[in-house]
ZAVODREN-848729 format. One line per field, with one value per residue (C-alpha): y, x, z; residue in one letter; residue number from 1. Coordinates in nm, 2 decimals. Example, Ala and Ser with C-alpha at 12.3 -4.5 7.8 and 13.67 -1.06 7.14 Angstrom:
v: -0.45/-0.11
u: 1.23/1.37
w: 0.78/0.71
residuo: A/S
num: 1/2
END
This chain:
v: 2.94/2.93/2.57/2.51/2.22/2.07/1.71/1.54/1.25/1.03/0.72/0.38/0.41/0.74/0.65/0.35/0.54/0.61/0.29/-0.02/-0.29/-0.56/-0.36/-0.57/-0.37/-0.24/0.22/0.28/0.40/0.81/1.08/1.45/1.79/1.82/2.21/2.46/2.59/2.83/3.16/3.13/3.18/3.28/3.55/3.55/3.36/3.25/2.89/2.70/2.64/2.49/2.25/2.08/1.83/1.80/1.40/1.42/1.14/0.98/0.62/0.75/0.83/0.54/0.29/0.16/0.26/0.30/0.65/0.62/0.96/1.15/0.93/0.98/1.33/1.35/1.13/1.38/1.68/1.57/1.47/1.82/1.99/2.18/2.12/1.95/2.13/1.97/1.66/1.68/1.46/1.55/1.44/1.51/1.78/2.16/2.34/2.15/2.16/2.51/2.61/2.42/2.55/2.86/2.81/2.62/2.83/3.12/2.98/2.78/2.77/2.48/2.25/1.95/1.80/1.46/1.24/1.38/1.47/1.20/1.13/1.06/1.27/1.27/1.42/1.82/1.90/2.08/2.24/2.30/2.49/2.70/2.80/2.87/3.10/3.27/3.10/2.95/2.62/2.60/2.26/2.26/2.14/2.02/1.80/1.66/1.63/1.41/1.21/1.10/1.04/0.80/0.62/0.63/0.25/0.12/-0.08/0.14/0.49/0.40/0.32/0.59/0.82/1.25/1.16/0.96/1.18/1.47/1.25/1.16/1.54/1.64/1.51/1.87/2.14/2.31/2.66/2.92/3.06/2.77/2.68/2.35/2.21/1.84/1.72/1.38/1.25/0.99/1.14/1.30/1.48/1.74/1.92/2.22/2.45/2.74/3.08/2.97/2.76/2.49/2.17/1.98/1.57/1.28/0.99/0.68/0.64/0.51/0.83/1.06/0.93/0.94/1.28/1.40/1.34/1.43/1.79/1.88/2.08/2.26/2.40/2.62/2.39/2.49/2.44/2.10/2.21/2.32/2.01/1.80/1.48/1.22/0.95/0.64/0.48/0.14/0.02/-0.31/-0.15/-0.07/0.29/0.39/0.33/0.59/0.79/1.04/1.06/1.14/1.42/1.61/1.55/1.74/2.01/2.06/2.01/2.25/2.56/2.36/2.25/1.92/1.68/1.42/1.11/0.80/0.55/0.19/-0.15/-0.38/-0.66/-0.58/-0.24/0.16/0.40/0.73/0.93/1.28/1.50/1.84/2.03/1.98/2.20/2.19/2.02/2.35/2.56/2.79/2.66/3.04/3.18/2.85/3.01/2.67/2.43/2.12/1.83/1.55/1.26/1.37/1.33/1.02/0.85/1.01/0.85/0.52/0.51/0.64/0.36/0.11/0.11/0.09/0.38/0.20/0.20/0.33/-0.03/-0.19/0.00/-0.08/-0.44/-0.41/-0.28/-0.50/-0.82/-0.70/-0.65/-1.00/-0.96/-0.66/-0.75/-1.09/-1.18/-1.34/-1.58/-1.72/-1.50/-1.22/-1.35/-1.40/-1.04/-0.88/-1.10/-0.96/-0.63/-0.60/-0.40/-0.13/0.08/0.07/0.06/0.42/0.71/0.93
u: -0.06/-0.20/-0.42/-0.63/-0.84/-0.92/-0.89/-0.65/-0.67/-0.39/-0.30/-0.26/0.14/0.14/-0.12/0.04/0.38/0.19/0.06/0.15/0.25/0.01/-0.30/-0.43/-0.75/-0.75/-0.80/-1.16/-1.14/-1.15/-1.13/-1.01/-1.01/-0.70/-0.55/-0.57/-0.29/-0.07/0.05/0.42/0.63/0.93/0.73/0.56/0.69/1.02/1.08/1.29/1.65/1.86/1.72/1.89/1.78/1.82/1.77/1.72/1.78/2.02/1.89/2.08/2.39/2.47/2.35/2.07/1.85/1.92/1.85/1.66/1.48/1.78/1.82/1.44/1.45/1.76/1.54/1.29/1.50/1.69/1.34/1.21/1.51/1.61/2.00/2.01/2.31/2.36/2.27/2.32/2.24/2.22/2.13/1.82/2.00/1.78/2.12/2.21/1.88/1.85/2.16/2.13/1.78/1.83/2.16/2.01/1.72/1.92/2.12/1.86/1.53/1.37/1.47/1.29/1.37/1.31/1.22/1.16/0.83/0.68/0.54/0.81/1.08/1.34/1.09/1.23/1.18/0.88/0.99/1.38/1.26/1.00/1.29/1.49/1.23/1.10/0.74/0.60/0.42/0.06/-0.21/-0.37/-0.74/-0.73/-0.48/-0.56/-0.94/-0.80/-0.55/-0.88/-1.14/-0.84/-0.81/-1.16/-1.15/-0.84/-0.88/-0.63/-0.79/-1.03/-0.74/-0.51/-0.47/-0.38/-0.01/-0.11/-0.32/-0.09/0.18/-0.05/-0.10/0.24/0.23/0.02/0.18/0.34/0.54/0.27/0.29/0.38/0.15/-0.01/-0.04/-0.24/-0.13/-0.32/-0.66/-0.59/-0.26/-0.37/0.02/0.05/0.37/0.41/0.61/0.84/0.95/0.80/1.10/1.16/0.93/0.88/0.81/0.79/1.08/0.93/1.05/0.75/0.53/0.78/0.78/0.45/0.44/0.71/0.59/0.22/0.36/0.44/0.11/0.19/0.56/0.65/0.87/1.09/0.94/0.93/1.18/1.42/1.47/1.79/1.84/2.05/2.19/2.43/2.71/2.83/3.18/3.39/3.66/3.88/3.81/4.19/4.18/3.90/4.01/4.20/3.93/3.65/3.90/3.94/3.58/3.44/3.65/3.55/3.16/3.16/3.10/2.79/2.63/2.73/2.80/3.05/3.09/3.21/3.08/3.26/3.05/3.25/3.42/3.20/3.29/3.24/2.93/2.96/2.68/2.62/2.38/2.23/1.98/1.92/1.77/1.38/1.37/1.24/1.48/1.72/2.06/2.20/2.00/2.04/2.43/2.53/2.49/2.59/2.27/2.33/2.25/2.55/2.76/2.63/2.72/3.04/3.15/2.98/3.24/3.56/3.48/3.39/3.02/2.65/2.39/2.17/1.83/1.76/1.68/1.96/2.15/1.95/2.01/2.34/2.42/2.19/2.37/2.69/2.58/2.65/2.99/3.04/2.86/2.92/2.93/3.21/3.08/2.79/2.72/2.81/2.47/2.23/2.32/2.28/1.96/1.82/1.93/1.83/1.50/1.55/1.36/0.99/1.18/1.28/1.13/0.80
w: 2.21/1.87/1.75/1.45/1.31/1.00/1.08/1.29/1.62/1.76/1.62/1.77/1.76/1.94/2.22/2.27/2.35/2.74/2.77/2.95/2.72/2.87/2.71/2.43/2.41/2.04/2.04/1.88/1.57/1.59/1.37/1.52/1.30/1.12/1.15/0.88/0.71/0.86/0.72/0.59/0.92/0.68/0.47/0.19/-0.11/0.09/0.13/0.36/0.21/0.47/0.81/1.16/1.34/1.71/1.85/2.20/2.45/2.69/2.49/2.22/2.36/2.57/2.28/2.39/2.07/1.73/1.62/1.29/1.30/1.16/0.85/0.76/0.80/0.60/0.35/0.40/0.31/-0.01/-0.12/-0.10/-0.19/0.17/0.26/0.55/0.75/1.06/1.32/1.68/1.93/2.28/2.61/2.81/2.98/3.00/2.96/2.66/2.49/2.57/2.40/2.08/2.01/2.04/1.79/1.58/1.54/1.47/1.14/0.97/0.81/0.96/1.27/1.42/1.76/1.82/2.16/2.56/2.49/2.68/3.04/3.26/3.45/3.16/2.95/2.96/2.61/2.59/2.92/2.83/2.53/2.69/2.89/2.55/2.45/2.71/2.78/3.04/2.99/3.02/2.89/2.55/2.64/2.29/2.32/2.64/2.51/2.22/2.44/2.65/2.34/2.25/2.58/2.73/2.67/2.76/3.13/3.27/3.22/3.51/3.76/3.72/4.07/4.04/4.01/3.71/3.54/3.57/3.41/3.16/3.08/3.11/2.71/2.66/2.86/2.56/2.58/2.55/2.25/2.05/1.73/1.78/1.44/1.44/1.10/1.06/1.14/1.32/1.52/1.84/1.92/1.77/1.55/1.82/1.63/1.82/1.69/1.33/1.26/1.51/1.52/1.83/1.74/1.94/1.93/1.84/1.49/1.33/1.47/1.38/1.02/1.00/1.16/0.93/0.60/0.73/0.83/0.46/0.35/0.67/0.56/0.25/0.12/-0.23/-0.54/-0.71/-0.98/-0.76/-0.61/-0.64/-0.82/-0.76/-1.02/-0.92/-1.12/-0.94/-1.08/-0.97/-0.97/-0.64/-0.53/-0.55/-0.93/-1.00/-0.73/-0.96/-1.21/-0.95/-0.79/-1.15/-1.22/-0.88/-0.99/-1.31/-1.16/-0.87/-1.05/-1.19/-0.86/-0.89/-0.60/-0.66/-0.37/-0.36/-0.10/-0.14/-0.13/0.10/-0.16/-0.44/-0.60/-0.59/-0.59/-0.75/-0.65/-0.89/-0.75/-0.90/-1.02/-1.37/-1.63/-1.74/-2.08/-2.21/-2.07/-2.29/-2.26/-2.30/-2.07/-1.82/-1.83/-1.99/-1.72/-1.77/-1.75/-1.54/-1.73/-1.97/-1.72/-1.61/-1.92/-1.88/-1.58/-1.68/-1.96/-1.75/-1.43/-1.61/-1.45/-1.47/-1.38/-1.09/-0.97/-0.58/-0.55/-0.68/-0.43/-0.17/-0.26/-0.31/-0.01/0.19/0.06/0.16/0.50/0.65/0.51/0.69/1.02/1.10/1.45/1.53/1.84/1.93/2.20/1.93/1.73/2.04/2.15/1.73/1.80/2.04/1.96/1.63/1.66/1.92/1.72/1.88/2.21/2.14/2.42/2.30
residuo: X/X/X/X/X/X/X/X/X/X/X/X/X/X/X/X/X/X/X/X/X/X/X/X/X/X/X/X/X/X/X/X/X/X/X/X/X/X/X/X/X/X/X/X/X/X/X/X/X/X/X/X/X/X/X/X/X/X/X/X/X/X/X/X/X/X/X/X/X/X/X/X/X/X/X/X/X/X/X/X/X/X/X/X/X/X/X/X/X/X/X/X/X/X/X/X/X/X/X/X/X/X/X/X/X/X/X/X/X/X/X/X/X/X/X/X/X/X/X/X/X/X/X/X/X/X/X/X/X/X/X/X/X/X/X/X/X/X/X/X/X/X/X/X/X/X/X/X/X/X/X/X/X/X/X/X/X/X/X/X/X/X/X/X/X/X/X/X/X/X/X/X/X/X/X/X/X/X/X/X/X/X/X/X/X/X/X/X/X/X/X/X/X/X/X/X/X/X/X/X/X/X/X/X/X/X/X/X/X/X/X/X/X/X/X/X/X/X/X/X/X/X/X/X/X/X/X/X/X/X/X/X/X/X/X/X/X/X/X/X/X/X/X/X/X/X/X/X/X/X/X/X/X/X/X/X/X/X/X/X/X/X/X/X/X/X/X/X/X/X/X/X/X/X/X/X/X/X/X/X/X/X/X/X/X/X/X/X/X/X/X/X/X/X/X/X/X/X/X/X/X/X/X/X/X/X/X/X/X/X/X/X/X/X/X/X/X/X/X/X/X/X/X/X/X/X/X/X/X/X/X/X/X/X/X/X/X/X/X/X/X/X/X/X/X/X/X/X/X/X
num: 1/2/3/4/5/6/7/8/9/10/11/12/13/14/15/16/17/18/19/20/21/22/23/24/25/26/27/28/29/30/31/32/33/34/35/36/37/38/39/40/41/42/43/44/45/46/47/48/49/50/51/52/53/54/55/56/57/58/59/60/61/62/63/64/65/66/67/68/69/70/71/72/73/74/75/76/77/78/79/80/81/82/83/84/85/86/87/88/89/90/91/92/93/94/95/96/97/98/99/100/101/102/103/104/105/106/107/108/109/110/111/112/113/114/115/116/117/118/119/120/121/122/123/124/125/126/127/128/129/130/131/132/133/134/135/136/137/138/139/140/141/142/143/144/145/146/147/148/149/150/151/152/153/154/155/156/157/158/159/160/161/162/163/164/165/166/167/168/169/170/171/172/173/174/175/176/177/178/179/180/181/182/183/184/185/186/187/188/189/190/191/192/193/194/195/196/197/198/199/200/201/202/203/204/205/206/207/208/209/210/211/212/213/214/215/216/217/218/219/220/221/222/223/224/225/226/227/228/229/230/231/232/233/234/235/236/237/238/239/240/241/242/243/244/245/246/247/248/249/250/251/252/253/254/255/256/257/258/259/260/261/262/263/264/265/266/267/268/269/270/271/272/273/274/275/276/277/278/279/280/281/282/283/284/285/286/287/288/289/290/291/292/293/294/295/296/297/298/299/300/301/302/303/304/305/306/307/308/309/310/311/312/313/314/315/316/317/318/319/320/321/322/323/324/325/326/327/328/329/330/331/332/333/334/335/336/337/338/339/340/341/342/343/344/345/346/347/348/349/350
END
């Protein structure tokens, strides 16, 4: 199993994902080595094009949390320019995990699993994908030495029995030859990455955000030009009227690169999202093979729908107000229960 350091701990979020919600004790302030940078696992000067994400847990299936890790790592791909392929979710199931991985890992450039990676029995994820892989799991003494610099003051440390303990340190029995990359100074889990391609992170959303955007130096992601970009047209009008326009207008695109979609607003109008790559300012048009820019065709469609090129955060707002509308409980036991249902996030398994 391979490690590094260059400056990286566990943060308040992820060591309070194994402890008891009555502690109020506040985690002393530490600092851990943060690992260097690994050699590209895909070669040198390739760069991951495509990604899958694999969201593990039974919490997921049978609705009790919200998965929110998919969207941010669907975020996190368009940002950086990697086509994001597929999402599966699955159950903590060895069988299911074990085929998935290994399929996964065959077709694509990067994968990420999220969730089962914490201390209890229906945590198999680090051990379903040994299994996947051929290693056997063994402790990272790094790990386990950060997990206890974090918790040697918490009330409960003192009190714990073996069974405890080894629970405790099940969070560090990794497969064996995994990389162990600690990506943030104050994050004592580490990214364990399998087979160079397949990254192992926890499922409480905000650590795995955290965890995911810290992970970036780490991965050779594409090149800043080659990433897409996305531009937003929002019309009043009903989607069947600009229907026909928007089906000629994906045809005439395609050979271009361009993306055409329409997602409707409930009672207010249409989004037409365009996403490409467009060219470098400098770039010959000739030798560019006469692609078409973007923001041409953005005033294009603005004139054909009748609409408005938006902001991300006039969408946002846009689609936010029309949420009541579209998620109004009906009863009054309807709005207790979106109540006190609302926020399953933090409740979702390490």
């Amino acid at each position: 199993m391979s490690t590094g350091s260059r400056s990286s701990s566990p943060s308040a979020a992820s060591s309070s994902a194994a402890i008891p919600a009555s502690s109020t004790i506040t985690p002393p302030k530490v600092t851990f080595p943060v690992s260097p940078i690994p050699p590209n696992p895909l070669g040198e000067g390739r760069s991951i094009r495509n990604a899958a994400a694999l969201i593990i847990g039974d919490e997921i299936l049978n609705g009790k949390t919200l998965d929110r890790n998919s969207h941010c790592f669907a975020q996190y791909c368009f940002e950086h320019g990697i086509d994001l392929k597929r999402i599966e979710v699955i159950a903590d199931d060895e069988s299911e995990i074990i085929e998935a991985s290994r399929r996964l890992v065959e077709r694509y450039d990067f994968v990420i699993t999220s969730g089962g990676i914490g201390p209890t029995h229906d945590d198999i994820t680090y051990e379903s994908l040994a299994k996947a892989f051929n290693q056997k799991l063994v402790h990272h003494d790094e790990t386990i030495r950060r997990m206890k610099e974090l918790n040697k003051n918490r009330k409960w440390i003192g009190t714990q029995n073996a069974e405890q303990r080894a629970a405790t340190n099940r969070m560090a029995l990794f497969p064996e030859n995994a990389e162990v990359i600690f990506v943030g100074e104050d994050i004592w889990v580490p990214v364990v990455r399998l087979e160079g391609k397949l990254c192992i992170f926890p499922g409480i959303p905000a650590l795995f955000q955290k965890m995911l955007h810290s992970l970036t130096p780490f991965i050779p992601l594409p090149p800043a030009h080659e990433r897409p970009l996305r531009i937003q047209i929002f019309t009043e009008r009903p989607e069947s009227m600009i229907a026909p326009y928007l089906t000629a207008l994906q045809e005439r695109l395609k050979p271009h690169g361009i993306q055409v979609g329409s997602y409707p607003v409930l009672y207010k109008g249409v989004f037409v999202s365009l996403i490409g790559r467009d060219l470098n300012p400098n770039t010959d048009l000739q030798k560019a093979g006469g692609k078409i820019w973007l923001a041409e065709v953005a005033k294009e469609v603005e004139e054909e729908i009748g609409g408005k090129v938006t902001s991300e955060e006039e969408v946002a707002a846009q689609k936010r107000d029309s949420a009541p509308l579209e998620a109004t409980p009906s009863t009054a036991k309807d709005a207790e229960t979106a109540e006190n249902t609302s926020a399953p996030t933090e409740k979702a398994k390490f």
